[in-house]
Every structure is written in structure tokens, then in C-alpha cells.
N, CA, C and O atoms as a printed pandas DataFrame, in Angstrom:
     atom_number atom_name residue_name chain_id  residue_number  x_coord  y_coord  z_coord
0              1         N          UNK        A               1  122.137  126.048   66.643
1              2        CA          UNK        A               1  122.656  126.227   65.302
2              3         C          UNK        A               1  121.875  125.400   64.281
3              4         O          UNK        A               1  121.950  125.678   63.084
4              5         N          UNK        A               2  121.047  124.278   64.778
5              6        CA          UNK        A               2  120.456  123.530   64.168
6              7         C          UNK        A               2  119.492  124.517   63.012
7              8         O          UNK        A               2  119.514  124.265   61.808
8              9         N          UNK        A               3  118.888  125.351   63.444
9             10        CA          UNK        A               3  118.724  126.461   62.062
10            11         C          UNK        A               3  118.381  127.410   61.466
11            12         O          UNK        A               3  117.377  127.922   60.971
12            13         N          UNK        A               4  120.282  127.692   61.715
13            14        CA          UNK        A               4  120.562  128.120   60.462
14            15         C          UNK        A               4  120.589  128.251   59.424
15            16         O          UNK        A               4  120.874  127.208   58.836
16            17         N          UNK        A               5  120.353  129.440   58.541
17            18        CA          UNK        A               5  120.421  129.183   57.333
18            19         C          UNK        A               5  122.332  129.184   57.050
19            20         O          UNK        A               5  123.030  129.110   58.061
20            21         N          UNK        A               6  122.933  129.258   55.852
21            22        CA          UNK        A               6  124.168  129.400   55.344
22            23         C          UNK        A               6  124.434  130.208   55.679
23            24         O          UNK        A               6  125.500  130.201   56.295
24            25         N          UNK        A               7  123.695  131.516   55.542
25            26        CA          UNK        A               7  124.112  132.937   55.838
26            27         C          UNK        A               7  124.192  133.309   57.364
27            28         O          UNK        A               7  124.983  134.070   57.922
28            29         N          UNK        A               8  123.496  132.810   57.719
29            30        CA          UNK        A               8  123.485  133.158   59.157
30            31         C          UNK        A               8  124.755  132.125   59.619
31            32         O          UNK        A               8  125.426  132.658   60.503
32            33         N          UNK        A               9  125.127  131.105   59.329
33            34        CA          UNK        A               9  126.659  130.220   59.307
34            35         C          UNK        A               9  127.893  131.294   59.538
35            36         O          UNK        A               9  128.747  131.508   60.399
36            37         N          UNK        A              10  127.467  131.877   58.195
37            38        CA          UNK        A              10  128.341  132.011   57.481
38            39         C          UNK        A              10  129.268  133.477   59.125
39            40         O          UNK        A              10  130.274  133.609   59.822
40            41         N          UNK        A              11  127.862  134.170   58.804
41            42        CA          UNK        A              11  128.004  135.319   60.120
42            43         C          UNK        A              11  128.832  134.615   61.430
43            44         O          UNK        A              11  129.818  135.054   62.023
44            45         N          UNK        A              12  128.092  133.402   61.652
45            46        CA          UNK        A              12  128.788  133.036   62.935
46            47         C          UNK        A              12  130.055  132.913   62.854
47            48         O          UNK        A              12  130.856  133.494   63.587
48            49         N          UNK        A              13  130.380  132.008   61.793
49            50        CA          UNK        A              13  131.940  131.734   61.610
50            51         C          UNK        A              13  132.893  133.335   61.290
51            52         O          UNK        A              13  134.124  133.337   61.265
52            53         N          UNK        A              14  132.105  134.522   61.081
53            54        CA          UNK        A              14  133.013  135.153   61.124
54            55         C          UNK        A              14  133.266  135.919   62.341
55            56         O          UNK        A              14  134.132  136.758   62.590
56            57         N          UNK        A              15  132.248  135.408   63.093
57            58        CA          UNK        A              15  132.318  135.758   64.933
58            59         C          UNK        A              15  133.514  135.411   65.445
59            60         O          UNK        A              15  134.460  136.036   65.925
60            61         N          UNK        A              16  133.160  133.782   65.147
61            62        CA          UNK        A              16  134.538  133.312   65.961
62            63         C          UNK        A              16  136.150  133.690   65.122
63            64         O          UNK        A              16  137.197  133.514   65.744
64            65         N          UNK        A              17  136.155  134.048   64.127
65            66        CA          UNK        A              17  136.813  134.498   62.904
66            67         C          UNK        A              17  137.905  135.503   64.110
67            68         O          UNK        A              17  139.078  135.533   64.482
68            69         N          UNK        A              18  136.507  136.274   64.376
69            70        CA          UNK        A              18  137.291  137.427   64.682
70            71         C          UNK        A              18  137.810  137.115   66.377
71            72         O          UNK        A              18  138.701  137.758   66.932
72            73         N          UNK        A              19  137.247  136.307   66.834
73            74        CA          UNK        A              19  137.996  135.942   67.943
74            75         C          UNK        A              19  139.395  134.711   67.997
75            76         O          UNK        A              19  140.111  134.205   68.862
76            77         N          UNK        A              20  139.263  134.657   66.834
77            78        CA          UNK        A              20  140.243  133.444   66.757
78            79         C          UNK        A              20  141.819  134.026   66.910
79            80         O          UNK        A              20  142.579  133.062   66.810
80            81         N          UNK        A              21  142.499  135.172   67.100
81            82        CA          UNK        A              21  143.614  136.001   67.014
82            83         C          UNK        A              21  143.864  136.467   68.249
83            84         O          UNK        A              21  142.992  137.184   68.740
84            85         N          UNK        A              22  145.002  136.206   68.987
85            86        CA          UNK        A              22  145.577  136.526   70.036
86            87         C          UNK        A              22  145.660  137.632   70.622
87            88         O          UNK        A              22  145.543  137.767   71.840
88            89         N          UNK        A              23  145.960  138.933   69.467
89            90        CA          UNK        A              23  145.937  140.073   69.628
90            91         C          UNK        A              23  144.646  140.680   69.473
91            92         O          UNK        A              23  144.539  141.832   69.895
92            93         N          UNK        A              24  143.729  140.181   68.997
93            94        CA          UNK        A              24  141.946  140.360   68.865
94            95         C          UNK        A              24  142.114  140.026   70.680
95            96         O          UNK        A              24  141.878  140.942   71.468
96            97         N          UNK        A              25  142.402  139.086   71.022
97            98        CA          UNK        A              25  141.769  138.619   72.406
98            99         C          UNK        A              25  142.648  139.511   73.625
99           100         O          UNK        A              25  142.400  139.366   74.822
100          101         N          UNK        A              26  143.545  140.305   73.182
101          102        CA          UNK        A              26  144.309  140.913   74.318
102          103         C          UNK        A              26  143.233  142.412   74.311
103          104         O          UNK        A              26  142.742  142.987   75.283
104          105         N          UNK        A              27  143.135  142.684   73.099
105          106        CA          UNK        A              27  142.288  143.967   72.926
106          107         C          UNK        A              27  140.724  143.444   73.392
107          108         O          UNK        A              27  139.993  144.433   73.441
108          109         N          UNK        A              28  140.420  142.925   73.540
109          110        CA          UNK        A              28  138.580  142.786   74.443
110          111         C          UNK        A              28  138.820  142.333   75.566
111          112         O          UNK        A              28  137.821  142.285   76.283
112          113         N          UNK        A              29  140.067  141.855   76.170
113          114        CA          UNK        A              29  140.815  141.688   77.722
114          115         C          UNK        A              29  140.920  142.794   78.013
115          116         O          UNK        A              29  140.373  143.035   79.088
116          117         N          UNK        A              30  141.642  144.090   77.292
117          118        CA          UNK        A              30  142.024  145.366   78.001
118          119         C          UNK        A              30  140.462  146.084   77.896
119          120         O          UNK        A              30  140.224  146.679   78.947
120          121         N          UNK        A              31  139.716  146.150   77.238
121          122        CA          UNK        A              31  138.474  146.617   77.511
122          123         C          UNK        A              31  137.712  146.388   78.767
123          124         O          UNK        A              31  136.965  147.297   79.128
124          125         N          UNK        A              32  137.814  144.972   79.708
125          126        CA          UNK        A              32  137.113  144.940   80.383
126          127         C          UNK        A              32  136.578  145.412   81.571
127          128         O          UNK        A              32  135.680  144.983   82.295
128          129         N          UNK        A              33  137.476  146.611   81.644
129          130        CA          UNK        A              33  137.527  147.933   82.667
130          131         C          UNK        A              33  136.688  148.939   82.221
131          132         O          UNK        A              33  135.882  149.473   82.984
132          133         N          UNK        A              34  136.877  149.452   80.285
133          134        CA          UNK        A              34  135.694  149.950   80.491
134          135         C          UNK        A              34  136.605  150.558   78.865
135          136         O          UNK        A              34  137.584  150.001   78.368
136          137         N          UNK        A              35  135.945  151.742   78.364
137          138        CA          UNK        A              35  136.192  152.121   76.914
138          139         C          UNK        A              35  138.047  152.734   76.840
139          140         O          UNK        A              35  138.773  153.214   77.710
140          141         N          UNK        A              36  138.233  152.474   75.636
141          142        CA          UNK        A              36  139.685  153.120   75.812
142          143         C          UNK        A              36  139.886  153.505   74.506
143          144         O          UNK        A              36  139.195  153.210   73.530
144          145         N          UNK        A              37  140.897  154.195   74.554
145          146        CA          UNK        A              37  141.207  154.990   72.988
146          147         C          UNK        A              37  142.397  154.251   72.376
147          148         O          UNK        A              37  143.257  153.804   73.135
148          149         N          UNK        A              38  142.499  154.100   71.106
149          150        CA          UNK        A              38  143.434  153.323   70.906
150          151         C          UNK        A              38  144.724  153.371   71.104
151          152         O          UNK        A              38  145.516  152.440   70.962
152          153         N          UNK        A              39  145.009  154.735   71.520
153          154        CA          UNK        A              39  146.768  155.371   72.140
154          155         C          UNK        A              39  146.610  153.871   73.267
155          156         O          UNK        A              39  147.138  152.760   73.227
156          157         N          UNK        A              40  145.588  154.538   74.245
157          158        CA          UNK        A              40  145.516  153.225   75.560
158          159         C          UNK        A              40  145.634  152.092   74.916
159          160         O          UNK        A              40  146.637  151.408   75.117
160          161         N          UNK        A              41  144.906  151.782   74.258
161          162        CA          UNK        A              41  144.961  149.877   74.002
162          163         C          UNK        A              41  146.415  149.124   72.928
163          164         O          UNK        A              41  146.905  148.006   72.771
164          165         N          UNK        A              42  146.639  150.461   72.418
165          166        CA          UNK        A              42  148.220  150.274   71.587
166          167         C          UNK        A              42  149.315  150.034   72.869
167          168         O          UNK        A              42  150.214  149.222   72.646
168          169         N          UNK        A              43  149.280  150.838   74.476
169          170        CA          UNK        A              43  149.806  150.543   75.479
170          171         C          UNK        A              43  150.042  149.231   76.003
171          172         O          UNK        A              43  150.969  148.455   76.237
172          173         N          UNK        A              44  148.373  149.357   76.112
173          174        CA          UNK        A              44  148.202  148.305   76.904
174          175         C          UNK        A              44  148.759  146.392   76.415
175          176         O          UNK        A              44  148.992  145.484   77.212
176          177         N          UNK        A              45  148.807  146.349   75.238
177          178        CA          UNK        A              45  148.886  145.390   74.486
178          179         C          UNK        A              45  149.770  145.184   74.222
179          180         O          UNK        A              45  150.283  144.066   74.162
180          181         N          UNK        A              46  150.609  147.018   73.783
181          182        CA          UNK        A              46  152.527  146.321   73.273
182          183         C          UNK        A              46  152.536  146.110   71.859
183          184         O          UNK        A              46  153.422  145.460   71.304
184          185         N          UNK        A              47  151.385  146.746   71.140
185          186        CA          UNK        A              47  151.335  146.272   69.512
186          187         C          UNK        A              47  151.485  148.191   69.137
187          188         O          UNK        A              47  151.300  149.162   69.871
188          189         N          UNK        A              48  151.852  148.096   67.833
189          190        CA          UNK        A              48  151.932  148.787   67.157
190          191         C          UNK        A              48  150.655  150.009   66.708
191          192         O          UNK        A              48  149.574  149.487   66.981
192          193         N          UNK        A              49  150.465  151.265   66.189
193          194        CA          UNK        A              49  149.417  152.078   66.151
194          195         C          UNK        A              49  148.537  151.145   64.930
195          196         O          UNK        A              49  147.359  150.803   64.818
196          197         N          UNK        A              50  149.437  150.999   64.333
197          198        CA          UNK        A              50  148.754  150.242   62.743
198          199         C          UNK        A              50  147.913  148.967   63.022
199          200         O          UNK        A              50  146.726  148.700   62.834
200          201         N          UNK        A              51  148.994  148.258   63.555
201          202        CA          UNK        A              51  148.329  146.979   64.454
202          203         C          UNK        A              51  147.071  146.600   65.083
203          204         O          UNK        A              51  146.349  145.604   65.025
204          205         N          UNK        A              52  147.044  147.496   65.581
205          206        CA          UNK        A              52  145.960  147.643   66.918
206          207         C          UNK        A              52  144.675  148.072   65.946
207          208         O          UNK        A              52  143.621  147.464   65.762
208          209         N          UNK        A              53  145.121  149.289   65.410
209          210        CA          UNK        A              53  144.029  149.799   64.667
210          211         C          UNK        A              53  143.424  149.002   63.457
211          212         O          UNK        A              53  142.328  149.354   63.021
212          213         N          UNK        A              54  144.052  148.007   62.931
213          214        CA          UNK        A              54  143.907  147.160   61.967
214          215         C          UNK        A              54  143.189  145.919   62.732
215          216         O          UNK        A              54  142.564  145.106   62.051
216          217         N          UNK        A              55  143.281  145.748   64.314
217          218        CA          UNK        A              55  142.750  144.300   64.570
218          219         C          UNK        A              55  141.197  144.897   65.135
219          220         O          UNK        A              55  140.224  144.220   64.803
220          221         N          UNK        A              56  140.941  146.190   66.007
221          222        CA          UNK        A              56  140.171  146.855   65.988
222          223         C          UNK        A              56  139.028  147.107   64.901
223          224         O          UNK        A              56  137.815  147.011   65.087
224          225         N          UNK        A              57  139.600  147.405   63.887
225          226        CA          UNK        A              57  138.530  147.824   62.357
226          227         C          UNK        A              57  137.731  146.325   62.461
227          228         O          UNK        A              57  136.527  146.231   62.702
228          229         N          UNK        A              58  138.699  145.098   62.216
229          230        CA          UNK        A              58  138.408  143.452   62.234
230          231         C          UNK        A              58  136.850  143.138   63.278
231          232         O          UNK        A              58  135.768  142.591   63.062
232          233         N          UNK        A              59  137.494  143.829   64.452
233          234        CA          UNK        A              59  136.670  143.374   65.805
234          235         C          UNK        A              59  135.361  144.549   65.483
235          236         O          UNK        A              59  134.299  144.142   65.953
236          237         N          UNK        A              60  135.293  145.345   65.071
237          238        CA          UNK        A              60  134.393  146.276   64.692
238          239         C          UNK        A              60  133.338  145.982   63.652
239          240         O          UNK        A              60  132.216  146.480   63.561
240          241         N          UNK        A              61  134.106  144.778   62.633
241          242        CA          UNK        A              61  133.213  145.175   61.572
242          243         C          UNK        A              61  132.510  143.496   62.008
243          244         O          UNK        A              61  131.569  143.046   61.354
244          245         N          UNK        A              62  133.004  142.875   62.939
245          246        CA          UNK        A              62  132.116  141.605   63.254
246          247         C          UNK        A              62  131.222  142.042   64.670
247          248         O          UNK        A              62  130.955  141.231   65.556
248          249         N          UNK        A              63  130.859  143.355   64.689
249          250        CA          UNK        A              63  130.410  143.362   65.419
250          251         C          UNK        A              63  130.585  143.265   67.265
251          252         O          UNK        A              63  129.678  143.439   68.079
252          253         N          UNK        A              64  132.034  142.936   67.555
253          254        CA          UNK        A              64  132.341  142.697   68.694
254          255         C          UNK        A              64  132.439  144.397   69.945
255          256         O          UNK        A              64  132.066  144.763   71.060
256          257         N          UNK        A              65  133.083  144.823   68.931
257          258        CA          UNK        A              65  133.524  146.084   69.639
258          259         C          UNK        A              65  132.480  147.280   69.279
259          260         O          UNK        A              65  131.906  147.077   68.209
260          261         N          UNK        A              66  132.061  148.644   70.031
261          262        CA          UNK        A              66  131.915  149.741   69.359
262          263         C          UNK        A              66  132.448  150.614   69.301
263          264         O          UNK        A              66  133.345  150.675   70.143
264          265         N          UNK        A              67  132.323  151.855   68.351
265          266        CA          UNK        A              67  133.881  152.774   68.600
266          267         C          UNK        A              67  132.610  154.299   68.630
267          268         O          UNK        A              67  131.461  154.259   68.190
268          269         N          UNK        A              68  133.072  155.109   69.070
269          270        CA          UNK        A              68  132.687  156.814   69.353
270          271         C          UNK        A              68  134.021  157.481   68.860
271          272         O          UNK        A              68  135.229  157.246   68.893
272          273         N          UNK        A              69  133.189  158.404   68.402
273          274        CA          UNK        A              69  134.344  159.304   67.453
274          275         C          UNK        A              69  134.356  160.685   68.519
275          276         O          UNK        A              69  133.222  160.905   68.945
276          277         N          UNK        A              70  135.329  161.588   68.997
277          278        CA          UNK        A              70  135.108  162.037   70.250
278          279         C          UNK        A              70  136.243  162.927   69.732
279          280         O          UNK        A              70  137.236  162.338   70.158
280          281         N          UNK        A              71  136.747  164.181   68.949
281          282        CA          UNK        A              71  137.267  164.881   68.528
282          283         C          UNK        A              71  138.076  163.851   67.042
283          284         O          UNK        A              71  137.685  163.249   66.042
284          285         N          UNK        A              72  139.333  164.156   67.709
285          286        CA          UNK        A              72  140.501  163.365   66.771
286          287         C          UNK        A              72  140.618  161.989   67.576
287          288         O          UNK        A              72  141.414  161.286   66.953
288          289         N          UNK        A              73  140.213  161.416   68.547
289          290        CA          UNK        A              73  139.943  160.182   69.346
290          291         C          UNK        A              73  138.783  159.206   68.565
291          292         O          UNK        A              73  137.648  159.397   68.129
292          293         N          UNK        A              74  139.532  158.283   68.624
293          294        CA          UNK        A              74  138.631  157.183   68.615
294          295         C          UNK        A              74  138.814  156.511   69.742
295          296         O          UNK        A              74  139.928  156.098   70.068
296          297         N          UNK        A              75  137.344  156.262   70.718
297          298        CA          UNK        A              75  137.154  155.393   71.512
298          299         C          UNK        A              75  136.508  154.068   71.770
299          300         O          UNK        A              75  135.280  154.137   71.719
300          301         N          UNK        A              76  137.003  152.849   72.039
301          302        CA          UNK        A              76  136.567  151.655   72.122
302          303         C          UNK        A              76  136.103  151.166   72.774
303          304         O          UNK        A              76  136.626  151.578   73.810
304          305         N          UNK        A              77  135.073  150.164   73.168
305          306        CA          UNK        A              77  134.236  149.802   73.919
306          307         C          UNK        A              77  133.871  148.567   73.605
307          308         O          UNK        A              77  133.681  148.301   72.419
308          309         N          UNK        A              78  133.707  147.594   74.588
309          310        CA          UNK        A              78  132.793  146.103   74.078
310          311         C          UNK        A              78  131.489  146.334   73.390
311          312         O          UNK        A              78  130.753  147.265   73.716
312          313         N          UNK        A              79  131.284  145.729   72.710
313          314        CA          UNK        A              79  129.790  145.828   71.676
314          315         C          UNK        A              79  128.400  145.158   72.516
315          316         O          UNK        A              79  127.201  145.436   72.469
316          317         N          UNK        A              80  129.285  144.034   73.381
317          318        CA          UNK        A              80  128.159  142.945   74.166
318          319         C          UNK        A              80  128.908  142.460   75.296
319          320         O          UNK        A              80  129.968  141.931   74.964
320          321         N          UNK        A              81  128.642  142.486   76.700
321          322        CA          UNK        A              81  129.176  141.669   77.542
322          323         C          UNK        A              81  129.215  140.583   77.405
323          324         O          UNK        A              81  130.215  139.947   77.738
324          325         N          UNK        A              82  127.989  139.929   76.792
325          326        CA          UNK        A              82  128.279  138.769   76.471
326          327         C          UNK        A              82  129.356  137.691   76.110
327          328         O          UNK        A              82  129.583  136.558   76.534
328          329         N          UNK        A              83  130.014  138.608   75.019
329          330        CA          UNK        A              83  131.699  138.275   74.783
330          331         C          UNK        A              83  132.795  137.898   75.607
331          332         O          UNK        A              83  133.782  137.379   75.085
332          333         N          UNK        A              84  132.729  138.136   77.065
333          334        CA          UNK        A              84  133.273  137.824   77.932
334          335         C          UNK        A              84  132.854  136.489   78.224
335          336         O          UNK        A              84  133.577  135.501   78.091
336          337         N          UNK        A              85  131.608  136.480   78.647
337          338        CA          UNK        A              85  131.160  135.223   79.081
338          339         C          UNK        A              85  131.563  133.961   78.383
339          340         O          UNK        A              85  131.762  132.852   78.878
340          341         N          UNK        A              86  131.649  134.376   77.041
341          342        CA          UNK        A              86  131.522  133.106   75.981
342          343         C          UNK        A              86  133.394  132.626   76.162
343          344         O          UNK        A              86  133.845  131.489   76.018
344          345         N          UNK        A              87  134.417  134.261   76.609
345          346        CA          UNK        A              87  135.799  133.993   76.240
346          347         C          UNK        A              87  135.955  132.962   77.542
347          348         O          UNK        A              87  136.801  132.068   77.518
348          349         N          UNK        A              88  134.766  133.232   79.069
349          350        CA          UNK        A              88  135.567  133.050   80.027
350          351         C          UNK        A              88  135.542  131.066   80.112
351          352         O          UNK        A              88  136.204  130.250   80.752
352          353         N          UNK        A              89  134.186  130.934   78.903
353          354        CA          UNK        A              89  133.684  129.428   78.996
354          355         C          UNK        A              89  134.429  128.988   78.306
355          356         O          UNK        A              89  134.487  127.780   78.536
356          357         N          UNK        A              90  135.609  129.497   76.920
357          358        CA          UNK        A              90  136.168  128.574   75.976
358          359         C          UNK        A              90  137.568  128.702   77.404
359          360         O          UNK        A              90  138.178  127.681   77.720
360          361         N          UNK        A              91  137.784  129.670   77.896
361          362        CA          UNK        A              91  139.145  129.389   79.017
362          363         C          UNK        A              91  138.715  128.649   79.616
363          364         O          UNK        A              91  139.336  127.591   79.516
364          365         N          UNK        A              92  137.820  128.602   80.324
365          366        CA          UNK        A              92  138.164  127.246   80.955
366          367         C          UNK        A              92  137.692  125.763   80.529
367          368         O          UNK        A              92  137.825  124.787   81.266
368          369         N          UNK        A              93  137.215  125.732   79.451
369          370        CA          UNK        A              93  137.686  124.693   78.719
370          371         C          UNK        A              93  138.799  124.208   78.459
371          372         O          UNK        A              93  139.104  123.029   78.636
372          373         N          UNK        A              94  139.679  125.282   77.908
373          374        CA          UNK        A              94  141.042  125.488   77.372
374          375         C          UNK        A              94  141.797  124.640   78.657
375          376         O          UNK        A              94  142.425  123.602   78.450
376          377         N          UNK        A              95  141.627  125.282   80.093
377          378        CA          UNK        A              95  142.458  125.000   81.084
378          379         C          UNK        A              95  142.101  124.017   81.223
379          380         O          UNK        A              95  143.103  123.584   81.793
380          381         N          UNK        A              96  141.131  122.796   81.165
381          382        CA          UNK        A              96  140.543  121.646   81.822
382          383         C          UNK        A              96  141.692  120.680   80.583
383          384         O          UNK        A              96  142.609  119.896   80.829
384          385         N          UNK        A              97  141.247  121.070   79.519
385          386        CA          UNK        A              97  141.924  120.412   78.280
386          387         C          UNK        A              97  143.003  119.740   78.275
387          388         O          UNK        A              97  143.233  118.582   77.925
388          389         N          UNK        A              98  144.090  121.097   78.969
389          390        CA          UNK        A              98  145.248  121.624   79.223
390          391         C          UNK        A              98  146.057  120.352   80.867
391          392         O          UNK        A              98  147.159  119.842   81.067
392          393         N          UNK        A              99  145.088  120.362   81.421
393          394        CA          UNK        A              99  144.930  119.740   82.839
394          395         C          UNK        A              99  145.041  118.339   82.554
395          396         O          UNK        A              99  145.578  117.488   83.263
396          397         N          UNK        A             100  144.446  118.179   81.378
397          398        CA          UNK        A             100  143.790  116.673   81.431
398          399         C          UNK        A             100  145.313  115.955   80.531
399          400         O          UNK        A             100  146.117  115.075   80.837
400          401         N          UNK        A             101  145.173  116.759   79.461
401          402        CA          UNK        A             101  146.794  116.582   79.017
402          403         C          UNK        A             101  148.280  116.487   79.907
403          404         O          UNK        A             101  149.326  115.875   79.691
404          405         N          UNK        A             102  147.917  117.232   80.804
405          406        CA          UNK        A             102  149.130  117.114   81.961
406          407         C          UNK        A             102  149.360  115.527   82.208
407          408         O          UNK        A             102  150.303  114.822   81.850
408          409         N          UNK        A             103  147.976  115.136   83.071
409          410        CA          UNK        A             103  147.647  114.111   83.413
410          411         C          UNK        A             103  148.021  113.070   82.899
411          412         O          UNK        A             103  148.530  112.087   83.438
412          413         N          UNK        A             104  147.690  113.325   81.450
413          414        CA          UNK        A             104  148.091  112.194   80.276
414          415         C          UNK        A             104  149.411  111.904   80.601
415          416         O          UNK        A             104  149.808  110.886   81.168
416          417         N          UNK        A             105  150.335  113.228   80.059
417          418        CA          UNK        A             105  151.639  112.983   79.354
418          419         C          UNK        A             105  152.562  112.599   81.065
419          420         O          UNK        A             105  153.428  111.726   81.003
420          421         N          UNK        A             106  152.305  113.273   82.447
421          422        CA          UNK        A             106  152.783  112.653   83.691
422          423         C          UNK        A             106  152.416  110.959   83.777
423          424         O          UNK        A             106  153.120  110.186   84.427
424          425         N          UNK        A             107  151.534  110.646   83.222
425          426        CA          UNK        A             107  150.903  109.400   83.200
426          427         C          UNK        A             107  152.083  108.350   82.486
427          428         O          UNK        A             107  152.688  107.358   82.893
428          429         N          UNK        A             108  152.071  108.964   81.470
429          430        CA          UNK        A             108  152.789  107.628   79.842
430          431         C          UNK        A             108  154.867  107.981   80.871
431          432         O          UNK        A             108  155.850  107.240   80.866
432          433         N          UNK        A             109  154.714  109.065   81.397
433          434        CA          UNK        A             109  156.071  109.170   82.272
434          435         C          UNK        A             109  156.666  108.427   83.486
435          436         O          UNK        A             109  157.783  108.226   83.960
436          437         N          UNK        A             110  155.327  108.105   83.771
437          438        CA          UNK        A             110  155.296  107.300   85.444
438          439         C          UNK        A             110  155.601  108.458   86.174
439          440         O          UNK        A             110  156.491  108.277   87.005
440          441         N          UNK        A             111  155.187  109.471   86.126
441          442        CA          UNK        A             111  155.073  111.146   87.026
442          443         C          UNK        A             111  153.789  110.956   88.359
443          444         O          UNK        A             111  153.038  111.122   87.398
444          445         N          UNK        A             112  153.359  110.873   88.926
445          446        CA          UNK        A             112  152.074  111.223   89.799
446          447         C          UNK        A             112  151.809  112.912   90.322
447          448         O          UNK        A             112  151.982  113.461   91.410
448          449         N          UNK        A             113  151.217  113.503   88.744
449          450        CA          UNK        A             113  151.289  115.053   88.894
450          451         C          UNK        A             113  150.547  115.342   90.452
451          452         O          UNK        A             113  150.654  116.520   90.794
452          453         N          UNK        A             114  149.993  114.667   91.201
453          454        CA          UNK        A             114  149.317  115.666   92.303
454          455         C          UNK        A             114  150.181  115.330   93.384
455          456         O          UNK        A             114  149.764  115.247   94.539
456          457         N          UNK        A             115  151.573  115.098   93.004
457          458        CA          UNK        A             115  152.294  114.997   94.550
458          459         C          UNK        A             115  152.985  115.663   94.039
459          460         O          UNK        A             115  153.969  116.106   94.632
């Protein structure tokens, strides 16, 4: 990142922008089987037609997702595998984080979490 210009910043931050939303991250989870139409990913997720299609347009216009227009279907697809890789390195960050905090708060308790 060292350089960057602003603009090119600016792009990144709206990368993670668009990954920063729960329901952004359930919709590139249900993709990872393979393209789906948004009837499927409105299923799969439990969100609304509007919803879905509104976090979709989001994930589309940062580039994450691609869509094929295929009659009256719109179909979805990851834009980059890559995206996985990057979600599977901030999880397990997340979980180590998460772990280490256990540790902590069993700690200040007088707990010994590994028994």
C-alpha cells in the first residue's frame, strides 16, 4: 500500500467497504459452490428480494461479484477467487483474536479454559 496514490486508497477502502456487511459476507459464502440467481441467494440467506438485490448491486459495483443476464434471470458469480482467500485469512484472524480473548477474560476469572 506503501504506493498508493489517494485514488487508488480511496478504491481499496471501498473494497473492504463492501466487505464490511454481514449480509455482503453471507452472499459471497453462498457463492462458493458456484453462480446463483438471486431467487437462490434471497433463499439461501433468508433476506428479502430487495435486500439481496440491493447488497448485490453494492458487491457488483466494487467489483467483487459478476452478474450474466440470462433471460429475465440475473445470475451471480464471484468476480475473483481471490476473495475467499483474503475472507478465509481475516477468519481466522477473527478466531485467534476471539481465542486469545477467551483466555484473557477465563484468566482475570481464575477459569483454566483448557480443562
Amino acid at each position: 500500500m506503501e504506493m498508493l496514490n489517494d485514488a487508488a486508497l480511496i478504491k481499496v477502502a471501498s473494497y473492504f467497504k463492501a466487505l464490511s456487511e454481514p449480509t455482503r459476507l453471507k452472499l459471497l459464502n453462498a457463492m462458493r459452490d458456484g453462480c446463483k440467481t438471486v431467487s437462490e441467494l434471497k433463499e439461501l440467506t433468508g433476506c428479502s428480494q430487495a435486500n439481496t438485490s440491493k447488497h448485490l448491486a453494492m458487491l457488483l459495483e466494487a467489483g467483487l461479484v459478476s452478474r450474466l443476464q440470462k433471460g429475465n434471470q440475473a445470475i451471480y458469480s464471484i468476480a475473483d477467487e481471490c476473495t475467499y482467500e483474503l475472507c478465509d485469512i481475516v477468519c481466522g484472524n477473527v478466531a485467534k483474536i476471539l481465542q486469545r480473548d477467551a483466555v484473557i477474560s477465563a484468566a482475570l476469572q481464575g477459569i483454566n479454559p483448557n480443562s
